[in-house]
C-alpha atoms as a printed R data frame, in Angstrom:
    type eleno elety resid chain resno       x      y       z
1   ATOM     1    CA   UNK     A     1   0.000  0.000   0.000
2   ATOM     2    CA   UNK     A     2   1.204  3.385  -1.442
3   ATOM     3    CA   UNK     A     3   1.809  6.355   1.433
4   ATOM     4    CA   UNK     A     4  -0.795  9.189   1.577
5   ATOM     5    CA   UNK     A     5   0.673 12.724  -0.206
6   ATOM     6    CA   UNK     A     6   1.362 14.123   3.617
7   ATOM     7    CA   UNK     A     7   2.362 17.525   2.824
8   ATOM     8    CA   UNK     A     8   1.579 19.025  -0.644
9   ATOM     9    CA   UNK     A     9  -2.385 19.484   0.096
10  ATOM    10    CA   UNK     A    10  -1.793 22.024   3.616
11  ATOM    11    CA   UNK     A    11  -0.410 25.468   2.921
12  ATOM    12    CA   UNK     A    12   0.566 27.716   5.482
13  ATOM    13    CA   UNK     A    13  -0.684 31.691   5.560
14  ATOM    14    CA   UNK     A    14   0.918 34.017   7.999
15  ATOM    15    CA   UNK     A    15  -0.370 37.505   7.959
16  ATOM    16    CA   UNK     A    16   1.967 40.297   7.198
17  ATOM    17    CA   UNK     A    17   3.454 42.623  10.056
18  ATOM    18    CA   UNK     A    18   1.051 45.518   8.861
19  ATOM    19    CA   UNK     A    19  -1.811 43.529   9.149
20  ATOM    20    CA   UNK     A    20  -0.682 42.335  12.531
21  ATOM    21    CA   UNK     A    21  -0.500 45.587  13.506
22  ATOM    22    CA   UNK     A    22  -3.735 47.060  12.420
23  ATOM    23    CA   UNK     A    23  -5.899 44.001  14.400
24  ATOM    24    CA   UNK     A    24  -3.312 45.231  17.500
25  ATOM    25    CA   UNK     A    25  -4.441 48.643  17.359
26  ATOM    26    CA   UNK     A    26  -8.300 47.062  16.560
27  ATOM    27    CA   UNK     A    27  -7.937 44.926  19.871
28  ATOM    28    CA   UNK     A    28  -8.687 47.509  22.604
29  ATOM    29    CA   UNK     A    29 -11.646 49.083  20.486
30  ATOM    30    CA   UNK     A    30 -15.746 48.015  20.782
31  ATOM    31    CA   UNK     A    31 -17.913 47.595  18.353
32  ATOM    32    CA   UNK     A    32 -15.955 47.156  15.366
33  ATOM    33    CA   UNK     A    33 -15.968 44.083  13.509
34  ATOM    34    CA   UNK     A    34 -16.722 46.645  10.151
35  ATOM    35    CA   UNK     A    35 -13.401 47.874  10.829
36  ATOM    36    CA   UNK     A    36 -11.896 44.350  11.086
37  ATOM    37    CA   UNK     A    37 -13.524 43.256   7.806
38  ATOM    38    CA   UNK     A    38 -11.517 46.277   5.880
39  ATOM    39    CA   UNK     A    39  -8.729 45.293   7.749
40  ATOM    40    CA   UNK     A    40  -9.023 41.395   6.948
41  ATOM    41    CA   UNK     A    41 -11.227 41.310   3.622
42  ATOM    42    CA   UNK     A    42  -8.754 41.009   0.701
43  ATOM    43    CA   UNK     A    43  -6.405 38.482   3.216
44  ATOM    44    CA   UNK     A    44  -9.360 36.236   3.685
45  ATOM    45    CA   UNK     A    45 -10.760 36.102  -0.256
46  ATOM    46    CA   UNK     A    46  -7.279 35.541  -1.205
47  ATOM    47    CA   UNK     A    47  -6.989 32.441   0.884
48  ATOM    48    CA   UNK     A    48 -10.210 31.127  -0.226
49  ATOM    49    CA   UNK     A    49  -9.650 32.064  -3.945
50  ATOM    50    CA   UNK     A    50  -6.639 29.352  -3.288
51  ATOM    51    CA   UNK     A    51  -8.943 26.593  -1.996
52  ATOM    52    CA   UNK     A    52 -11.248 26.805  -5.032
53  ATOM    53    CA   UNK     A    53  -8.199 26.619  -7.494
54  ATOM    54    CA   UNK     A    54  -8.074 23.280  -9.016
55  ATOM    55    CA   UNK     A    55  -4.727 22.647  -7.924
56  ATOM    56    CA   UNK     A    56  -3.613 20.375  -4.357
57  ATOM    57    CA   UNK     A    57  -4.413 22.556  -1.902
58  ATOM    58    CA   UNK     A    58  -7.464 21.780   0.103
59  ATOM    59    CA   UNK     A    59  -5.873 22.842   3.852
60  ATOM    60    CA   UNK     A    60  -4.723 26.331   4.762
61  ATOM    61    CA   UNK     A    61  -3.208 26.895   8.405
62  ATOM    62    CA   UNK     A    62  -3.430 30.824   8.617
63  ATOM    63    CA   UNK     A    63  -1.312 32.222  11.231
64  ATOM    64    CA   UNK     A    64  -2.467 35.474  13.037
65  ATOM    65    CA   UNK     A    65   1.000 36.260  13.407
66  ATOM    66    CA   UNK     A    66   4.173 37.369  11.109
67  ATOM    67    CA   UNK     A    67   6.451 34.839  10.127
68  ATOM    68    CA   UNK     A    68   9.248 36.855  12.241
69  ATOM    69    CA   UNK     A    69   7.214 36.018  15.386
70  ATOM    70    CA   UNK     A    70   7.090 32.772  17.310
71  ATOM    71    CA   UNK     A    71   3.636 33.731  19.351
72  ATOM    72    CA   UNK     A    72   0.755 35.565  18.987
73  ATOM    73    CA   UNK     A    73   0.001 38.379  21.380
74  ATOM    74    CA   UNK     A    74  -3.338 38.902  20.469
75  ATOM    75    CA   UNK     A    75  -6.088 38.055  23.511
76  ATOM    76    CA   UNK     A    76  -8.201 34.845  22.618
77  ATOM    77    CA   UNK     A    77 -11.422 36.939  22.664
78  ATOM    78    CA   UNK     A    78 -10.072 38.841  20.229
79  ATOM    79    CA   UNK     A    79  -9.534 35.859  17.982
80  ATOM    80    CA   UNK     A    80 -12.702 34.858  18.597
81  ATOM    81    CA   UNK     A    81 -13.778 37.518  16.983
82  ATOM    82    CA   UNK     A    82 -11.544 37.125  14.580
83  ATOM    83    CA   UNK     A    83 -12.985 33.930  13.289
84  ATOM    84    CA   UNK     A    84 -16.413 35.040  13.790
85  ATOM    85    CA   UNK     A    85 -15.530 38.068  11.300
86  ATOM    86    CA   UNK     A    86 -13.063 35.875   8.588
87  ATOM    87    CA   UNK     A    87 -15.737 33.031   8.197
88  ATOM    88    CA   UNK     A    88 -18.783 36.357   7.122
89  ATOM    89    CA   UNK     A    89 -16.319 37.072   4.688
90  ATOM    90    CA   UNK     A    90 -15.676 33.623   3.387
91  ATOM    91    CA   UNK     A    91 -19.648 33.091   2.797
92  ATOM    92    CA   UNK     A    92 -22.800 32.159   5.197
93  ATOM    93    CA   UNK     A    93 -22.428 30.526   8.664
94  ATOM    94    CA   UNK     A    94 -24.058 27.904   9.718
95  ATOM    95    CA   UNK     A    95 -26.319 26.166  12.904
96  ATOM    96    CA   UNK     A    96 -24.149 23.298  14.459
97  ATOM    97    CA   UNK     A    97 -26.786 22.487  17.283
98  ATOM    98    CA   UNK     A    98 -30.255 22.793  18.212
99  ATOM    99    CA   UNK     A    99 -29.655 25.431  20.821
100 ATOM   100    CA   UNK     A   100 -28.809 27.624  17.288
101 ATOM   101    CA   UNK     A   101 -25.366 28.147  17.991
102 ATOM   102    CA   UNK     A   102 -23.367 28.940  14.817
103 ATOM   103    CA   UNK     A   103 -19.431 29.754  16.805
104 ATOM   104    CA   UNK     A   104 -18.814 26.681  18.847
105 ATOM   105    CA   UNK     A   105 -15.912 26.241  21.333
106 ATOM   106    CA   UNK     A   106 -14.557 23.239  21.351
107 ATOM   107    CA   UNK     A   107 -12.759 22.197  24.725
108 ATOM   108    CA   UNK     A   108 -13.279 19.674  27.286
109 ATOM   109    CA   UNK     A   109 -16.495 19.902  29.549
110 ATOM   110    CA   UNK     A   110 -15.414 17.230  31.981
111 ATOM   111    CA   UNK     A   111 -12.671 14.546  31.288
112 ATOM   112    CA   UNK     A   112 -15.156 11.544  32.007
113 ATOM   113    CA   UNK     A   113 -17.473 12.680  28.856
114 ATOM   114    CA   UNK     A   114 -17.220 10.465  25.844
115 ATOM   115    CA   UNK     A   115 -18.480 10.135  21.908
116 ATOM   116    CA   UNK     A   116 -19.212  6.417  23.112
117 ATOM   117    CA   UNK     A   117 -21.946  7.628  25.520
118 ATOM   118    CA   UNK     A   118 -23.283 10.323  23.441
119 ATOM   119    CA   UNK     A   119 -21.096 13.385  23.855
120 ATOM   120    CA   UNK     A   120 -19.971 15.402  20.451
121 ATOM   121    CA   UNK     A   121 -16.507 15.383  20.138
122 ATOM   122    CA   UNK     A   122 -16.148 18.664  20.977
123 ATOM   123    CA   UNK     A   123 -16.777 18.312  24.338
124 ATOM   124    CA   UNK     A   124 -14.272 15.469  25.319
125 ATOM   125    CA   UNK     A   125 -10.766 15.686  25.305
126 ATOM   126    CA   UNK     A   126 -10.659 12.115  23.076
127 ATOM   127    CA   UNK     A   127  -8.382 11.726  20.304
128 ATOM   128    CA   UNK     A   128  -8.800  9.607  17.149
129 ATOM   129    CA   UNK     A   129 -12.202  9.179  15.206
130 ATOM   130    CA   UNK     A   130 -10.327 11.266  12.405
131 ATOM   131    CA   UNK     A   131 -13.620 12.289  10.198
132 ATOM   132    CA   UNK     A   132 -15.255 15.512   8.663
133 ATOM   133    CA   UNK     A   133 -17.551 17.525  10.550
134 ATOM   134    CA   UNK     A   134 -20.639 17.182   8.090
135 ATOM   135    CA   UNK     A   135 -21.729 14.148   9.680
136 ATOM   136    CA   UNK     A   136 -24.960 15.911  11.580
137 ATOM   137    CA   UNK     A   137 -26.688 16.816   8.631
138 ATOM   138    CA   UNK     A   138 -27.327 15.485   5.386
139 ATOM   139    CA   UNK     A   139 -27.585 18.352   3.455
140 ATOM   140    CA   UNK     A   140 -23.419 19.335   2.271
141 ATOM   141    CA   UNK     A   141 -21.537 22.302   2.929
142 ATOM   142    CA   UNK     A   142 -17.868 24.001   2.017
143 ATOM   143    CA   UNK     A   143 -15.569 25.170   4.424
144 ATOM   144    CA   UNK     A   144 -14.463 24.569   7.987
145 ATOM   145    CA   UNK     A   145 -12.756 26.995  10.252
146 ATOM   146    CA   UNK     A   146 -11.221 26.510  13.445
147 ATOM   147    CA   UNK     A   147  -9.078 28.374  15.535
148 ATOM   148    CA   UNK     A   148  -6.573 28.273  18.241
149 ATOM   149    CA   UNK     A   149  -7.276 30.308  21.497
150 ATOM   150    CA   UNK     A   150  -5.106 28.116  23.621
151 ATOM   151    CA   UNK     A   151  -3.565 24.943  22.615
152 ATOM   152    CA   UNK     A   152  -3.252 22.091  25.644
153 ATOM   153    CA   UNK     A   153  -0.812 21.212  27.997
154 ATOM   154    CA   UNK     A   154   0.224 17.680  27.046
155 ATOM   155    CA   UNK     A   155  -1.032 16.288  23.619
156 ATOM   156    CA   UNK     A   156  -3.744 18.061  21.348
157 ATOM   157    CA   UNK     A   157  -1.728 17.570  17.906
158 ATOM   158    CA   UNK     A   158  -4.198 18.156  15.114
159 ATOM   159    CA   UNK     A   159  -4.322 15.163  12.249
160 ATOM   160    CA   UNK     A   160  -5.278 15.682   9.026
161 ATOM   161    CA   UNK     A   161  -5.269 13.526   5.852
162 ATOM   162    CA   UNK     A   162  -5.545 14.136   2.302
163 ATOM   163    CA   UNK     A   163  -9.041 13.377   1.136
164 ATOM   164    CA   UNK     A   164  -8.213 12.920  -2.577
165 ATOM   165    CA   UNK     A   165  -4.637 10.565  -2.207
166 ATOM   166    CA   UNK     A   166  -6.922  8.613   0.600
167 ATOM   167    CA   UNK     A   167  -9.298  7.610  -2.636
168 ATOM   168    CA   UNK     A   168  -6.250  6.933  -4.726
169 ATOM   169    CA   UNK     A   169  -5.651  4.075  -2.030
170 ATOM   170    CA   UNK     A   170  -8.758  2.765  -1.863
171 ATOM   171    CA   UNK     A   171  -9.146  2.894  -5.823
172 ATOM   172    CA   UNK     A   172  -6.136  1.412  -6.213
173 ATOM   173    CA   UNK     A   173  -5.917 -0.769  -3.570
174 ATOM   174    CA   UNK     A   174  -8.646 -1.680  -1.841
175 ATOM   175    CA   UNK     A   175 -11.525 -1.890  -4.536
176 ATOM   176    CA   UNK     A   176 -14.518 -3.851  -2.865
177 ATOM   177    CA   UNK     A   177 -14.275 -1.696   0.158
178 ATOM   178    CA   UNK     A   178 -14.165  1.773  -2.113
179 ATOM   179    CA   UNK     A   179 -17.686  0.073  -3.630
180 ATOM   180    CA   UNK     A   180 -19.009 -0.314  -0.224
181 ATOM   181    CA   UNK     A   181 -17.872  3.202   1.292
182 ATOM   182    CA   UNK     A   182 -20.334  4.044  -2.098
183 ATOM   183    CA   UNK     A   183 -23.274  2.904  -0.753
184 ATOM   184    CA   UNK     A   184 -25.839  4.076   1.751
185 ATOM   185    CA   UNK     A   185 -25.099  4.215   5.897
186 ATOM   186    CA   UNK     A   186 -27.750  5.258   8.628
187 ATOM   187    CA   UNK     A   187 -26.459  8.603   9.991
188 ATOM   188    CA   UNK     A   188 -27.776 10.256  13.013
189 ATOM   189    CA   UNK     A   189 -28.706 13.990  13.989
190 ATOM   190    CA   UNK     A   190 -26.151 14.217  17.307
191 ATOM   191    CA   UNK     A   191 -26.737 17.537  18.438
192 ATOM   192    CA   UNK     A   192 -28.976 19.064  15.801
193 ATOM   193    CA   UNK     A   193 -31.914 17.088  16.272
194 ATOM   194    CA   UNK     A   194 -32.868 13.101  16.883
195 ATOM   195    CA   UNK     A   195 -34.189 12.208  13.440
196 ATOM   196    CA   UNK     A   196 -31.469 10.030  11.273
197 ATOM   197    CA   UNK     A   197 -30.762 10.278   7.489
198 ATOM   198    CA   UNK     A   198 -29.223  7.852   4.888
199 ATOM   199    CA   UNK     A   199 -25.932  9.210   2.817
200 ATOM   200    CA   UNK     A   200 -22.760  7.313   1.805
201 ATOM   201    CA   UNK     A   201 -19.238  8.025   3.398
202 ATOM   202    CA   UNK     A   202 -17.917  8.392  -0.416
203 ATOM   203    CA   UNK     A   203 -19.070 10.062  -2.901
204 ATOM   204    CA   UNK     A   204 -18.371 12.619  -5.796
205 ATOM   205    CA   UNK     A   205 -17.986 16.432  -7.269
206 ATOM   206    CA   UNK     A   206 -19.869 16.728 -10.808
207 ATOM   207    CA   UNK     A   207 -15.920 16.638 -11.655
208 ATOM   208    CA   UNK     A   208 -15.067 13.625 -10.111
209 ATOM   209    CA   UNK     A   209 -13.435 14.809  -7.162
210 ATOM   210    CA   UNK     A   210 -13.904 12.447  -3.883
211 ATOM   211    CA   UNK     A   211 -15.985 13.863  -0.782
212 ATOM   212    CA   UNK     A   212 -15.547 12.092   2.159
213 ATOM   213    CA   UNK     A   213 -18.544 12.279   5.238
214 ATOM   214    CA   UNK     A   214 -17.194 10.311   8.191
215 ATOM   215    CA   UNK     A   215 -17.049 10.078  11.865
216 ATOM   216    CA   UNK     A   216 -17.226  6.411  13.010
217 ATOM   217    CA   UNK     A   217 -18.935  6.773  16.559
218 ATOM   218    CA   UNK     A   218 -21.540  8.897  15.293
219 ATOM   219    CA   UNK     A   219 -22.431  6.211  12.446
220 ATOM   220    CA   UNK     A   220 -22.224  3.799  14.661
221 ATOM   221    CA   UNK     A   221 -24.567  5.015  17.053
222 ATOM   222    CA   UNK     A   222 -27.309  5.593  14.563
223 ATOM   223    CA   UNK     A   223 -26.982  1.753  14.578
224 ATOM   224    CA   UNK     A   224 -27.528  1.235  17.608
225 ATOM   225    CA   UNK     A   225 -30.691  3.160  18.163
226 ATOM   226    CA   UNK     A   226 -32.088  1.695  15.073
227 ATOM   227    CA   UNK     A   227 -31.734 -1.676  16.459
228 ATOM   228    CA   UNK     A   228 -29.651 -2.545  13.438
229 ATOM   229    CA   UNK     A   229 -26.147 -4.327  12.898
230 ATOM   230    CA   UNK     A   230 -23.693 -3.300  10.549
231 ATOM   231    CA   UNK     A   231 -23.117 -6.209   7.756
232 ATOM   232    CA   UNK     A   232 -19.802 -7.814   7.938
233 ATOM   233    CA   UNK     A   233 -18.780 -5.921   4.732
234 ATOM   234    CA   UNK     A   234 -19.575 -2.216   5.720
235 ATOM   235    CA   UNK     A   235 -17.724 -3.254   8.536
236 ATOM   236    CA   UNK     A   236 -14.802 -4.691   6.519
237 ATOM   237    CA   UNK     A   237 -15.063 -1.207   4.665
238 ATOM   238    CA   UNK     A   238 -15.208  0.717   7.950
239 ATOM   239    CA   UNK     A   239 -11.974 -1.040   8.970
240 ATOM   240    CA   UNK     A   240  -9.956 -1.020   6.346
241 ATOM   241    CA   UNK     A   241 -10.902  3.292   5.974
242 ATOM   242    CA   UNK     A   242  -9.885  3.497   9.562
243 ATOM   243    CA   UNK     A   243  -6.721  1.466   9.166
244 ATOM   244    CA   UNK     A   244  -5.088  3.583   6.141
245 ATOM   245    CA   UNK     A   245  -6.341  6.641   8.208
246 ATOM   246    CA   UNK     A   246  -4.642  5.928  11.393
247 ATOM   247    CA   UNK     A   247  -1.521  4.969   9.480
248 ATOM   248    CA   UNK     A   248   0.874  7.840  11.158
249 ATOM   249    CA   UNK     A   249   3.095  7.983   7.504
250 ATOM   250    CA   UNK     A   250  -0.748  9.132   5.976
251 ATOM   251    CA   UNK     A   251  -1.187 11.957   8.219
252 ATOM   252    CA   UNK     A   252   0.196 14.878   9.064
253 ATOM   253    CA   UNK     A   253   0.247 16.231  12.660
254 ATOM   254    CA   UNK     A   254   0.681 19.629  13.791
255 ATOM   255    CA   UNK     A   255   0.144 21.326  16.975
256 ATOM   256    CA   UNK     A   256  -1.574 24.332  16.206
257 ATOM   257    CA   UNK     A   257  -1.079 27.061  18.595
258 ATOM   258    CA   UNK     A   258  -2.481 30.267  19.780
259 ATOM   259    CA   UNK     A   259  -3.677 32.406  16.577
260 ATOM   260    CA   UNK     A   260  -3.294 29.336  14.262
261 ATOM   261    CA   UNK     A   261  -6.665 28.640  12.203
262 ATOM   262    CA   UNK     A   262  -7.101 25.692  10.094
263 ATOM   263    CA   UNK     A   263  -9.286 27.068   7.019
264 ATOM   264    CA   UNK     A   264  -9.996 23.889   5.015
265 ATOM   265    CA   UNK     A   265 -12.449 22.089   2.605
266 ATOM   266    CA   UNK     A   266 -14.663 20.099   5.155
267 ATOM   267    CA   UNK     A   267 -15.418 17.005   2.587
268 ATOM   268    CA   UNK     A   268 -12.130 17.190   1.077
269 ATOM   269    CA   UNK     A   269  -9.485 16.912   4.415
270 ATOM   270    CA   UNK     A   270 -10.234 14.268   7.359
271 ATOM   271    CA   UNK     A   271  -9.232 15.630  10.271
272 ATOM   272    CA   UNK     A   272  -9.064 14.604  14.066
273 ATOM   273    CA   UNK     A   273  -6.470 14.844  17.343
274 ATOM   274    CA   UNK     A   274  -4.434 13.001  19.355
275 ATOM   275    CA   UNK     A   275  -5.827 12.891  22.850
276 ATOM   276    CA   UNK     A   276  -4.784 16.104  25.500
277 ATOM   277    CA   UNK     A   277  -5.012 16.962  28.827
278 ATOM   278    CA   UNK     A   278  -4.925 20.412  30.199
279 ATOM   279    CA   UNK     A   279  -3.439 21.775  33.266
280 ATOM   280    CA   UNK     A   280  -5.654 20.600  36.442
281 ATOM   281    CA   UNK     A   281  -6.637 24.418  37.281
282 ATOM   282    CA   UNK     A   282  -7.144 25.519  33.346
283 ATOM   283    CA   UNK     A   283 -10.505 27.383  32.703
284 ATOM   284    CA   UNK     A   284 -13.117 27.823  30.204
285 ATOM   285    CA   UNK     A   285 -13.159 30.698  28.150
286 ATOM   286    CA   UNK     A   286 -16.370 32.809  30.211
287 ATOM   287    CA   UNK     A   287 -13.966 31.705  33.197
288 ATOM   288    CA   UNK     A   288 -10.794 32.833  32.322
289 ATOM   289    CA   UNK     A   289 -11.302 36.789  33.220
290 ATOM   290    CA   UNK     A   290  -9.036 37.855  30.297
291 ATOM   291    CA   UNK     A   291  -5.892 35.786  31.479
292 ATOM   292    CA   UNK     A   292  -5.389 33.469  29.080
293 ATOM   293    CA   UNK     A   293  -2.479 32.022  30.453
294 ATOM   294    CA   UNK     A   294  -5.584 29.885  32.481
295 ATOM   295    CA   UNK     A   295  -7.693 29.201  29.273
296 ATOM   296    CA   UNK     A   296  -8.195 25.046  28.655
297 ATOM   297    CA   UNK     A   297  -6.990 23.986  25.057
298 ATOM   298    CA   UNK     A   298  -9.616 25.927  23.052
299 ATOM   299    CA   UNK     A   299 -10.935 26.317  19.500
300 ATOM   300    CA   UNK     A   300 -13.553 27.931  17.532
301 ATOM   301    CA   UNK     A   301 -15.425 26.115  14.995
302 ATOM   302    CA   UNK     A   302 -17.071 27.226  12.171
303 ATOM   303    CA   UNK     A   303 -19.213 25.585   9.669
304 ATOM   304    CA   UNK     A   304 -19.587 27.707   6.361
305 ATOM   305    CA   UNK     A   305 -21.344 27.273   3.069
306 ATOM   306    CA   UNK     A   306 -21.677 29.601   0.280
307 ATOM   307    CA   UNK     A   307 -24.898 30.077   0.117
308 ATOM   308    CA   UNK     A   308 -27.197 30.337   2.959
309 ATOM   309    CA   UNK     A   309 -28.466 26.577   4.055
310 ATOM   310    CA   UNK     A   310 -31.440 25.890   6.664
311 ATOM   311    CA   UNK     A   311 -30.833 22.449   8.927
């Protein structure tokens, strides 16, 4: 079995030091996410102009910081805001829960929460289960966004793999399973609603281009509460997707860190974690009392189509 393409699909963005600047300045003002849109506007088109491209790049890490720097100063509200503001530009957020939330934080509530007894994996600190977010919906969107307020104490590393080199392996390689990954799966609702919808992990872009929809506990579950058993070949399928993505020389792992957001094509890059823990006394965000030397590993997530979609 041929080795994922590791490297060749991410790009990484840093902003310039005038930009930096300008959101410095923007930082200790109210009330201005206009003025942060001038500021950020051409930046942010230009990054997405070079994830529609037909070329290899389906992954940008932008970096709210000049190359010349090794940290961002910026306060993690601020890059909250930040994210809220760069994924309006990009096109039309979206609702990621039924309490109508469309900026999630994703950090650990409690360490004894799980995706095995019905958490989200945004709430647990679990690792693994690399997949795409549009797994709560049927209905198919664009772009993720998700960025760094505080990265964890021990672990954390973000995975990602190469949607379109992961079908070259299974089309070259692993045939019946690629034909099976084609077919329909029970899906459930987690966190939107409890209904359930039918929708293969695989399929395709009027071009040809592979879109992957995948998180394995989710599908799983949707099982279960349908009182139904996945055949012996979806499960062969399920395994053998799971083994060539948790092969360590098919991903590539980076530890993103404070002002670091991952900007990439939801259906086109897998993406997951290794496990973390945070310090014992680290904080929530609403907690933290604008000392984020105290925040737990945070990130904001953002689901964005271009065009407006109801759920």
């Amino acid at each position: 079995m041929k080795n994922l393409n590791t490297k060749n699909f991410i790009k990484f963005i840093h902003i310039n030091q005038a930009l930096y600047k300008k959101l410095k300045i923007e930082e200790k003002k109210k009330n201005n996410k206009d003025k942060i849109i001038s500021i950020l506007k051409s930046f942010v088109i230009n990054c997405k102009k070079k994830l529609k491209k037909k070329n290899n790049t389906s992954a940008i890490i932008i970096c709210l910081y000049p190359k010349t720097r090794k940290t961002c100063e910026l306060k993690a509200v601020f890059i909250k805001k930040i994210c809220e503001v760069m994924s309006n530009i990009v096109g039309t957020t979206l609702i990621q829960n039924d309490k109508k939330q469309k900026l999630i934080e994703v950090y650990d509530r409690d360490r004894k929460l799980s995706m095995h007894k019905g958490s989200r994996y945004h709430q647990t600190r679990e690792g693994g289960s690399i997949h795409t977010d549009n797994v709560n919906v049927k209905e198919t969107w664009d772009f993720l966004m998700f960025g760094c307020l505080s990265s964890s104490k021990a672990g954390g590393e973000t995975i990602l793999v190469n949607g379109k080199a992961l079908h070259q392996i299974l089309a070259s390689d692993f045939k019946e399973a690629k034909k099976i990954l084609e077919q329909n799966f029970i899906w459930e609702k987690r966190g939107v609603s409890d209904g359930f919808y039918i929708a293969p992990i695989l399929t395709y872009d009027k071009d040809r281009s592979p879109k992957f929809r995948y998180l394995r506990p989710y599908l799983e579950s949707a099982y279960q509460r349908k009182n139904k058993s996945l055949s012996p070949k979806q499960l062969y399928a399920l395994d053998t997707l799971d083994a060539i993505l948790e092969t360590s020389s098919n991903q590539f792992r980076y530890k993103m860190i404070k002002g670091d957001i991952l900007f990439n094509l939801d259906s086109k890059v897998l993406h997951g974690r290794t496990s973390f823990s945070d310090d014992l006394n680290a904080l929530p965000l609403d907690k933290i009392k604008g000392n984020d030397i105290k925040l737990k590993r945070t990130m904001i997530r953002v689901w964005i189509k271009e065009k407006s979609l109801q759920l």
